[in-house]
N, C-alpha and C positions, 0 to 999 in steps of 0.2 A: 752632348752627354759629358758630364764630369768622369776624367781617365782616374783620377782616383777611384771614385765608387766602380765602375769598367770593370777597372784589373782587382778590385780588391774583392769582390764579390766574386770573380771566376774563379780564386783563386784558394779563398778561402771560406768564404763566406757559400759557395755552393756547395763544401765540404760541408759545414756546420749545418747545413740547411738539410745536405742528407742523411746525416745520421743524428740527428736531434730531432725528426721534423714531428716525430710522434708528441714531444711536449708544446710545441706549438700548435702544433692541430688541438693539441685538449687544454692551450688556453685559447685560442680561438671558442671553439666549442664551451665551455667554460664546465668540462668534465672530462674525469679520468678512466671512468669504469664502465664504459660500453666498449665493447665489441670492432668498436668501428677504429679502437686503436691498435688493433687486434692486424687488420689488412687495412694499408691505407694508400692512398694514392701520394706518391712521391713522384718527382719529376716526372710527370703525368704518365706511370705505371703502377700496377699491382705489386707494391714492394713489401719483401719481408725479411727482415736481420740473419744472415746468412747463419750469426748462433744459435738463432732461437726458430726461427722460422715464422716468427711474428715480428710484430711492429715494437717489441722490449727493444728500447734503446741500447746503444754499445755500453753507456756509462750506467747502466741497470745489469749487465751481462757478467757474471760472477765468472769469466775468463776473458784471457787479455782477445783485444779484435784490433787490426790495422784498417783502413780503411784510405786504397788513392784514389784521388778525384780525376774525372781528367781534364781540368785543367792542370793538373800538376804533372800527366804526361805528357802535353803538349809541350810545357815550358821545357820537360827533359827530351822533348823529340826519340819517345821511345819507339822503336818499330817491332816490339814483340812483349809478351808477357814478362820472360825473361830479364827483359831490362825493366820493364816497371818495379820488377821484385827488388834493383838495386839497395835500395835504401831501405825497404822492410825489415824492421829486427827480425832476429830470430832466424831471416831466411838466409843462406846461399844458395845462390844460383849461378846459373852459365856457368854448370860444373864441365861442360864438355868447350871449353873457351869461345871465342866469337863468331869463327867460322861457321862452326858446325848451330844450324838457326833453323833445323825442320824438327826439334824437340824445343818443348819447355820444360829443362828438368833442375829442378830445383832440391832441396830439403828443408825445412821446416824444422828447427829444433833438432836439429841431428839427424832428423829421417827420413829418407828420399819418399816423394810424393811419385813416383812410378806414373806419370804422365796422367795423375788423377783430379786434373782440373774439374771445375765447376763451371758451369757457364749459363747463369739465368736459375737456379739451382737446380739445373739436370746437370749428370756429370755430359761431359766429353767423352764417348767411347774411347776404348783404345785397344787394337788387336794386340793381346797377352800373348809378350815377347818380343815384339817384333817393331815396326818403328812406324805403323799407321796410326796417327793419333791427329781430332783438326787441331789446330793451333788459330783463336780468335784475334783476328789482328788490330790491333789501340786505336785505328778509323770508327770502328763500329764499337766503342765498351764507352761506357758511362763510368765507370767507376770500379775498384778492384777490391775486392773486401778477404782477406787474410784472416783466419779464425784460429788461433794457437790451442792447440790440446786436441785430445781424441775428439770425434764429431760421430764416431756410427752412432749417437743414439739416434740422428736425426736423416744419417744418410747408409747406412749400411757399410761397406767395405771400405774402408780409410787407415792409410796411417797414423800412427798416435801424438805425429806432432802438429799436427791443422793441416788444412785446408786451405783450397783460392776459390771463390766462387768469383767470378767474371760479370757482371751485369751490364745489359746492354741496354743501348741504347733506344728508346721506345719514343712512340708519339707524343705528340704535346697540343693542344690547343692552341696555341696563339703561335701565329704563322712565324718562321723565320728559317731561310737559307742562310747557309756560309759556303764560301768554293775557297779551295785551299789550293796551295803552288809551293813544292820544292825543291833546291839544289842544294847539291852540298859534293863533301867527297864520296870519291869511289863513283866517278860521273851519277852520281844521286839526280833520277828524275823521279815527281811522284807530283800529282794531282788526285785531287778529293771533291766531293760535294758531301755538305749533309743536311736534308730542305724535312722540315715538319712543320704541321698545322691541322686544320678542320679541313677538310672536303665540302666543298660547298655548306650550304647550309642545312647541314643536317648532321646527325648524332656520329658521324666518324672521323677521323683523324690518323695519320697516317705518318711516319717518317722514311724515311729513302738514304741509307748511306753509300757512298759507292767508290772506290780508290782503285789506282791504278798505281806499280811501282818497279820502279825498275835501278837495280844498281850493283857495280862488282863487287863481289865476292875479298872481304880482306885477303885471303887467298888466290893466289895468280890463277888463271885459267878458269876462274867457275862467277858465274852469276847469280843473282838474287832476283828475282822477277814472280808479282803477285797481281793480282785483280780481285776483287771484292763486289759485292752487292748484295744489302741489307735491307730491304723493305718489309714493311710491318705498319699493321693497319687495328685501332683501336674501334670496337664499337660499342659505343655506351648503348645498349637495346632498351635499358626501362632504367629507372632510376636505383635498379639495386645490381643490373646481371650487365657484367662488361665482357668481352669477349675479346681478346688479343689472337691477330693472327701475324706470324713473323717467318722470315725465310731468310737464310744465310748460305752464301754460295761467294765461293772461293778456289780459284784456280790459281796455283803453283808451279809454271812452265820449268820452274830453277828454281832450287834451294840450296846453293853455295855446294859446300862437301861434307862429308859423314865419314871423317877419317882423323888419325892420332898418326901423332910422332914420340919417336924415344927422344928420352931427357936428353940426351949427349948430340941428339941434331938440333933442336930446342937452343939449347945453348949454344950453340954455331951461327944460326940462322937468324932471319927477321921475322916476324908476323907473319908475311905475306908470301914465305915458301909453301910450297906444295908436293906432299911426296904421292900424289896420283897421277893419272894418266889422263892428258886432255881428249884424247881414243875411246876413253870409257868413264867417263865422269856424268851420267843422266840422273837428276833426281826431278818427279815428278809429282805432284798430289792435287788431289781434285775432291772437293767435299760439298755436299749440298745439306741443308737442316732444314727439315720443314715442322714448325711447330704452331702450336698453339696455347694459350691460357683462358679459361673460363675461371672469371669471379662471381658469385653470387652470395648477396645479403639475404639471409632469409625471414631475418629482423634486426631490431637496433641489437642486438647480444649476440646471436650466430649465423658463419659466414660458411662457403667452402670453397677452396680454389681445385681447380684440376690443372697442373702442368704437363702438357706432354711434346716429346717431340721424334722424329723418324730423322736417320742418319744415314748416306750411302756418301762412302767415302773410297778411295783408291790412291794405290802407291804406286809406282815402278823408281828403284835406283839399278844403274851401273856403278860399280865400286870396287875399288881396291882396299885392301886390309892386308896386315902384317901379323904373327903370333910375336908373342913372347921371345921365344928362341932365334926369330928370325932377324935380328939386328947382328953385324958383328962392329963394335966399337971401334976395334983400330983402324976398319978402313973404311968403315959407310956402307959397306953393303948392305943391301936391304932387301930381304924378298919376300914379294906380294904375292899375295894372292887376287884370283881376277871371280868377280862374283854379281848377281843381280837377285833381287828379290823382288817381285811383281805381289803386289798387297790389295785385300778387298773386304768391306763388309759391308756390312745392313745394322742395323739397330736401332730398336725402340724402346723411348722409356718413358712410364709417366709417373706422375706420385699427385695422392688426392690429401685435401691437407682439410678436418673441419677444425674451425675454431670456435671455439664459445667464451662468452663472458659468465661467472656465475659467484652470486653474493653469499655466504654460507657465515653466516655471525660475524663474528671483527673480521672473516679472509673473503681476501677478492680470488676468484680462481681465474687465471686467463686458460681456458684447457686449449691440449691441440691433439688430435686423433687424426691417423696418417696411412696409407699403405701406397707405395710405391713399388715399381714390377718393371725389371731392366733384360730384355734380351738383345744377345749379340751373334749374329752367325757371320765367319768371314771364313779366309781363305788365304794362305801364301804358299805362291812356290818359291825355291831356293835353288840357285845352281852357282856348280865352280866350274871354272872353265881352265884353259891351260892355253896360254900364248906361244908368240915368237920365241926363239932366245934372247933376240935382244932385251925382250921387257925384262927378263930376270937378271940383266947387267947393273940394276940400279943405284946408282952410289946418291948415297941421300947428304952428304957433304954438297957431292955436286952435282945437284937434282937436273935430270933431264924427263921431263913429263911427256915426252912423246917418242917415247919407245914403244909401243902395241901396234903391231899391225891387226888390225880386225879380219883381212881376209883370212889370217893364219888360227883363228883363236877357232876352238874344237871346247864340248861340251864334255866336261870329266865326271860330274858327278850332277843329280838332281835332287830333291825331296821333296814332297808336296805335303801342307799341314790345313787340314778341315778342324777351325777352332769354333769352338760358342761356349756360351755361359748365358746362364739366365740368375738371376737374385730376386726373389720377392722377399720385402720386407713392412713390418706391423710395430707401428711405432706409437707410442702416447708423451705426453708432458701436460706437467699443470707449474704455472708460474702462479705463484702466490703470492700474495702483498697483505701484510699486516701492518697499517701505519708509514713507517720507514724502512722496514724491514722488508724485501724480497727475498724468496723461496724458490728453488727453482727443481726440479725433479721428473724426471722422464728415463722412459725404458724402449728397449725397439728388440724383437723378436726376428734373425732372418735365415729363408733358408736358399744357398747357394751351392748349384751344382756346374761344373764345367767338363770340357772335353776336349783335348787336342789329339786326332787322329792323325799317324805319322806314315807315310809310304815314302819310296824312296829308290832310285835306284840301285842302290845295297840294302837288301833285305835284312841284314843281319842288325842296321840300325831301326826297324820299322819298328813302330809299336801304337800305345793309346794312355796316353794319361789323361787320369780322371782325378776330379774332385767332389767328395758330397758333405757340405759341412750344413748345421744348424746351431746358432748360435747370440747368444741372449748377449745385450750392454746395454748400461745404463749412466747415468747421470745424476750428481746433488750437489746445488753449489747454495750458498747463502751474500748477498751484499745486504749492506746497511746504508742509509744515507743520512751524513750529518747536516744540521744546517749551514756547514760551512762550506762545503763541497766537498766534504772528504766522505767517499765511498768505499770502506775496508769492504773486502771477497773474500770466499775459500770455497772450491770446487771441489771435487774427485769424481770424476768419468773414466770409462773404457775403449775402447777400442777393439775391430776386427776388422783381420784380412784374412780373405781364404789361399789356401795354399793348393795350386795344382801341380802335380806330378807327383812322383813316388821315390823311395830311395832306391839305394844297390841292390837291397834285396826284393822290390816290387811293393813295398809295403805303401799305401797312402802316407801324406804327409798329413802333420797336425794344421789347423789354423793358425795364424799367428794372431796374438793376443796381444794386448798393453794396458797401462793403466797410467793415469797421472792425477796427484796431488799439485794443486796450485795454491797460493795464498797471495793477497796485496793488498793494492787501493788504486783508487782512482780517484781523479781530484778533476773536478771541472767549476771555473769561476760563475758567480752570477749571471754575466754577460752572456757567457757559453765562449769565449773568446780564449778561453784560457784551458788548458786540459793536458793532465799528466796520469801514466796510467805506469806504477812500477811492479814488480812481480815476483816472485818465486815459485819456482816449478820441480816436481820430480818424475821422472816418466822412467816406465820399467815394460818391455818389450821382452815377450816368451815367443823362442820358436822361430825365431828369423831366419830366413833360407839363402841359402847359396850352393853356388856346382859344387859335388862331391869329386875331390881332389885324385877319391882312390878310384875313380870310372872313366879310361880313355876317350868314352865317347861324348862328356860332359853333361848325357842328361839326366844321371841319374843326379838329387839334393841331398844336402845336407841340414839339417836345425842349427842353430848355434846356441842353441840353450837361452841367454842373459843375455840384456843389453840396456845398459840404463843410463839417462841423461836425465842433467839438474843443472838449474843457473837459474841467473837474474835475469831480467827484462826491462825495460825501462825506455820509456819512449814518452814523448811532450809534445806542445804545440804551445806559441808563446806570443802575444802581439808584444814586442819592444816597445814599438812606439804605433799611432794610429797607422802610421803608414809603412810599419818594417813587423814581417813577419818570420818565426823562426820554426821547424821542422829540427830535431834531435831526438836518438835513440841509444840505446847502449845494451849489450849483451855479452852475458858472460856466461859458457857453455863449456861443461865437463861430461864427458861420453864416454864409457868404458864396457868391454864384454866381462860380466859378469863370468859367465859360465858356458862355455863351448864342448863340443865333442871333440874338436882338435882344439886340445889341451894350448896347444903357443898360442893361439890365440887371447887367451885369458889375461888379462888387466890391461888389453891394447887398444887403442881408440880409432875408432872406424875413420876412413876418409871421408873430407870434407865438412870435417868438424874443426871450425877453427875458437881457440878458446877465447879471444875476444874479440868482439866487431864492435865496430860503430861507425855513426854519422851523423850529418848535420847538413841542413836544409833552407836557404832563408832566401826572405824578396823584399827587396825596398823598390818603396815606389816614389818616384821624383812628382811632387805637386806643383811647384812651380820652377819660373826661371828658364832660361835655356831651353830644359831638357824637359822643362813639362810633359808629363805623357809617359814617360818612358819608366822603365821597370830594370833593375838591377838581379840580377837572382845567378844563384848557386848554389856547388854544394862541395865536400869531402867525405867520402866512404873509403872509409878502413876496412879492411880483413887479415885477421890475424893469422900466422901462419898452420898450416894441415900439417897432417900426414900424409907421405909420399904413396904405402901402399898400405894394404891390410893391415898385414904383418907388423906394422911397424918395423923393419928391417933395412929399409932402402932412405931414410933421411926424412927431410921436412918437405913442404912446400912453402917457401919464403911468403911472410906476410908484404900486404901492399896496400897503399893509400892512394885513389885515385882523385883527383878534382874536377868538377863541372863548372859549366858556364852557360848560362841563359840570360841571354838580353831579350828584350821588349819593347816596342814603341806603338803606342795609339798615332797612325798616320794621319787622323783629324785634327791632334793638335795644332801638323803643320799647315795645315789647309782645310776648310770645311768643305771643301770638294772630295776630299778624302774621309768622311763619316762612314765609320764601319770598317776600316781597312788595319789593319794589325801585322806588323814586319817582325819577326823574330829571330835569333841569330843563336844557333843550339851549336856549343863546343865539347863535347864528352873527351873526356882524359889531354885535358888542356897541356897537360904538361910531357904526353905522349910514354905516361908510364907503359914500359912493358912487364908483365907478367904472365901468368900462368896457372893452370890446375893438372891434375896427374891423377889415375885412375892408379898406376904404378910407374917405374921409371921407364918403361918401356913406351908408355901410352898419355901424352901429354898434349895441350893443349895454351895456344897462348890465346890469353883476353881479349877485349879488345885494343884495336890502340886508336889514336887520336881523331876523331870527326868532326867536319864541322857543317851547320845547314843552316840556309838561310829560308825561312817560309814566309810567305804571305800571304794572310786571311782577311776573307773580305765576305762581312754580315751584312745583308739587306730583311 
């Protein structure tokens, strides 16, 4: 096999392929206005554009959309959604720095995504509050799609700066295994298989992914340790009705630690200090998904898909934690707190999608009519305990991690929390096409009720917050397409989130609301090889919640009235030359609290807004010579500097530029005994920058710091 075409097709050329594939399917076909572009078979599943919910291309989508392939996580040896989001405009992530890898918490345009992943487009459960949520690991995902701007018309409860839907990896028809091998630091061991094809000869097909991983903790004393198993089986029944059945199971023995340090030990320390106890450091999580997809054609014009899937998932951590108050600076004292939380749920959710095609004078109508129904019942208990003396001797200058005797440790306090929530939602859209002109227009109706019942052993904190909201968003955006490639947009969508619990005085809280105005273009060449998508955006957020400042016990909220973010966007994708390809983005992001109830807060910019990011992305590939075969690739991401804490009152977070490094080799060049075998050599933060994020100065976190991994893959 030619290693040029190899690497350039995995790298790029599978990207173009997915999210373009609806204009090639309708020249194939040598038509645009059936149905069948509507839901279309991509890398041989039922796929539909995470903005739209149909097969409307990104570069038809009158809001900005990201899209990573994975091969482009493989080159960055991602091991978590988190680090995929690296290079995504618009996003910060690994706002809680590297250690802590049993969340994916990101923001989106200034607004934390509250662990409300997508994954195949059902959300991800996540017990509200609390830290059970699954996290799909970059073995099993095909690809990662980023949606910028509010999304409830199409998925109910979202923040208003986008969304991640996660897409997995599905079957395929034409056989082909790969088994994967790696090391690296932090004794990095990790093997993979992922084998798809037909089932004998008959109408099913089936893929199998499955990993095993094991490696320490940037952090001294705790480990990283996962297992995976992704099987999923296609059956084509008739020539119109497919049937996908999929199961995802993921064991978590270790997930490093779930802890912060004040700024001023931060600034003393290395990465790889630890202000826990090797005595009481257990995190654990265990998640099973068992789903299914039904597609059916019911003619060449209307289709309907049903997605659903069932969720039982479980936490247990051991954990130490610090307040605020509990640092003292001149000498390092530090006192913890000793605590566990044992986590559990159930949930199921589907959502029925019909589509139609339909001709009404000069407009084409793509319609989509939707109802989707999410219930979640779980459970945590919470308890603090009270140790030795020695544990509370802790000088965090000069960390000793094993102070706790366990015989000694006594249970001080408990409380047990019975959560659920259910959302049913009633959605419509009609994409319309006049000529060049797309139309785009959709509304969704939903009603969401929740409940956290609190017991406890101090009665005086028990109680039951409730939520009952009902609540309408919509969507209207328009693009044009020139013959040149130039695509001008302009959207305005809504957004909602419901809000559970009450204030100081018992009252419910409102929902929180948003809204965004977007304008740009988008530029894709003839070829499809070439594509620039730049932006402007304004988003305005009513009603945002946080602890109420004036209630010792933290749970009554507060609204904060205003909060609006606006900036540029700007992101490309470039071939230099046939065999050099380039990945560049740019963002420029202003966030300020319009209007709060506590008044200091007002003209102050929330954390982990930094006002400018960017990066850059590129791979060359060696055709001949020497080095034939082999692949060049990297990158640089910037992040500009935060805010330290709310308030604005405690300083900055210094910006940081980190560099990567990805080499590649086709091992056939050297040897035809070696066909199929792929050496890869991943160095993240090549120059071993340290940094950090800050929740406040109290509660900090350093990034990561330098890794390096060498893999070997090998297709038959």
């Amino acid at each position: 096999m030619d290693t040029t075409t190899q690497f350039k097709h995995s790298s790029i050329a599978v990207a173009l392929l997915t999210a373009f594939s609806a204009p090639l399917y309708a020249d194939a076909q040598n038509t645009v206005d059936s149905a069948e572009l509507e839901t279309i078979t991509v890398l041989g599943q039922v796929y539909r554009n995470t903005a739209t919910k149909t097969a409307l291309e990104p570069e038809e989508t009158p809001q900005g959309i990201t899209v990573i392939d994975n091969e482009l996580l493989e080159q960055r040896g991602v091991k978590t959604v988190n680090e995929a989001l690296r290079y995504a405009p618009g996003v910060v992530t690994e706002q809680k720095g590297a250690a802590v890898t049993m969340y994916d918490n990101f923001s989106i345009r200034g607004f934390s995504n509250n662990n409300q992943n997508y994954y195949d487009g059902l959300i991800l459960p996540y017990l509200t509050g609390w830290n059970l949520h699954p996290q799909i690991d970059p073995s099993a995902i095909q690809q990662i799609e980023i949606f910028k701007g509010p999304t409830s018309v199409l998925y109910g409860s979202m923040p208003p700066g986008g969304m991640v839907n996660i897409i997995a990896k599905s079957p395929q028809q034409e056989d082909s295994t790969s088994v994967n091998a790696a090391t690296g630091s932090r004794n990095l061991l990790e093997a993979s298989v992922d084998s798809t094809g037909q089932i004998g000869d008959n109408n099913l097909s089936y893929r199998l992914v499955a990993m095993a991983r094991k490696q320490d903790s940037q952090v001294d004393g705790a480990e990283e340790e996962r297992y995976v198993i992704a099987p999923s089986v296609d059956w084509q029944v008739n020539d119109r009705t497919l049937i996908n059945f999929n199961l995802y199971y993921q064991n978590d023995p270790e997930m490093g630690i779930n802890s912060s340090m004040p700024l001023a030990v931060l600034e003393r320390q290395s990465p790889s200090v630890s202000l826990g106890d090797v005595n009481w450091s257990s995190f654990e999580r265990d998640v099973l998904m068992l789903g299914y997809k039904l597609h059916h054609e019911f003619n060449d014009n209307w289709s309907f898909l049903q997605n659903a899937r069932y969720t039982d998932a479980s936490l247990y951590q051991e954990n130490t934690y610090h307040r605020d108050t509990a640092f003292t600076a001149s000498t390092g004292l530090l006192t913890r707190n000793i605590y566990t939380t044992d986590e559990d749920y159930k949930s199921y959710v589907i959502d029925n999608q019909l589509s139609g095609w339909v001709a009404m004078g000069v407009l084409e109508h793509n319609l989509l009519l939707g109802l989707d129904y999410q219930d979640l019942e779980g459970d945590s208990v919470y308890k603090e305990y009270a140790g030795n003396a020695a544990f509370y001797t802790f000088n965090a200058y000069r960390p000793n991690n094993n102070l706790l005797d366990r015989s000694q440790v006594t249970e001080a306090y408990s409380e047990s929390h019975d959560i659920g929530f259910e959302q049913l939602g009633f959605y419509f859209q009609d994409q319309m096409r006049y000529d060049r002109l797309v139309l785009l227009a959709g509304g969704r109706y939903d009603l969401f009720k929740s409940h956290d019942d609190k017991t406890s052993s101090s009665p005086t904190y028990d109680g039951k917050d409730t939520s009952d909201h009902n609540q309408f968003s919509y969507r209207l955006g328009a693009l044009y397409e020139f013959d040149n490639g130039l695509s001008p947009f302009a959207s305005y969508a809504t957004s909602f989130e419901p809000a559970a619990g009450t204030d100081i005085n018992g009252d419910s809280l409102k929902p929180q609301t948003g809204k965004q105005f977007e304008v740009g273009v988008k530029y894709m060449s003839e070829d499809m090889s070439n594509t620039l998508t730049a932006s402007y955006f304004h988003i305005t957020k009513n009603d945002s919640i946080a602890a109420d400042p004036n209630d010792p016990t933290f749970r009554a909220k507060i609204q904060l009235g205003e909060v609006t973010s606006q900036g540029i966007e700007i992101e490309g994708q470039a071939y230099l030359a046939e065999n050099w390809d380039v990945l560049a983005s740019y963002t420029y992001l202003d966030m300020e609290v319009k209007k709060a109830s506590d008044t200091s807060l007002v003209g102050t910019t929330p954390i982990y807004v930094p006002e400018h990011s960017a990066n850059i992305w590129s791979n060359y590939y060696v055709t001949s010579g020497a080095l034939d075969g082999a692949r060049i690739g990297g990158g640089v991401r910037y992040v500009g500097e935060m805010q330290m804490d709310a308030n604005n009152t405690q300083g900055k977070v210094p910006s940081y530029t980190v560099a990567d490094l990805s080499l590649g080799y086709d091992l056939g060049s050297a040897s035809t005994s070696l066909d199929g075998a792929q050496a890869n050599l991943v160095v993240n933060n090549v120059f071993d920058k340290e940094y950090y994020s800050c929740y406040n100065q109290t509660n900090c976190w350093f990034g990561a710091e330098q890794t390096v991994e060498l893999n070997v893959k090998y297709e038959f």
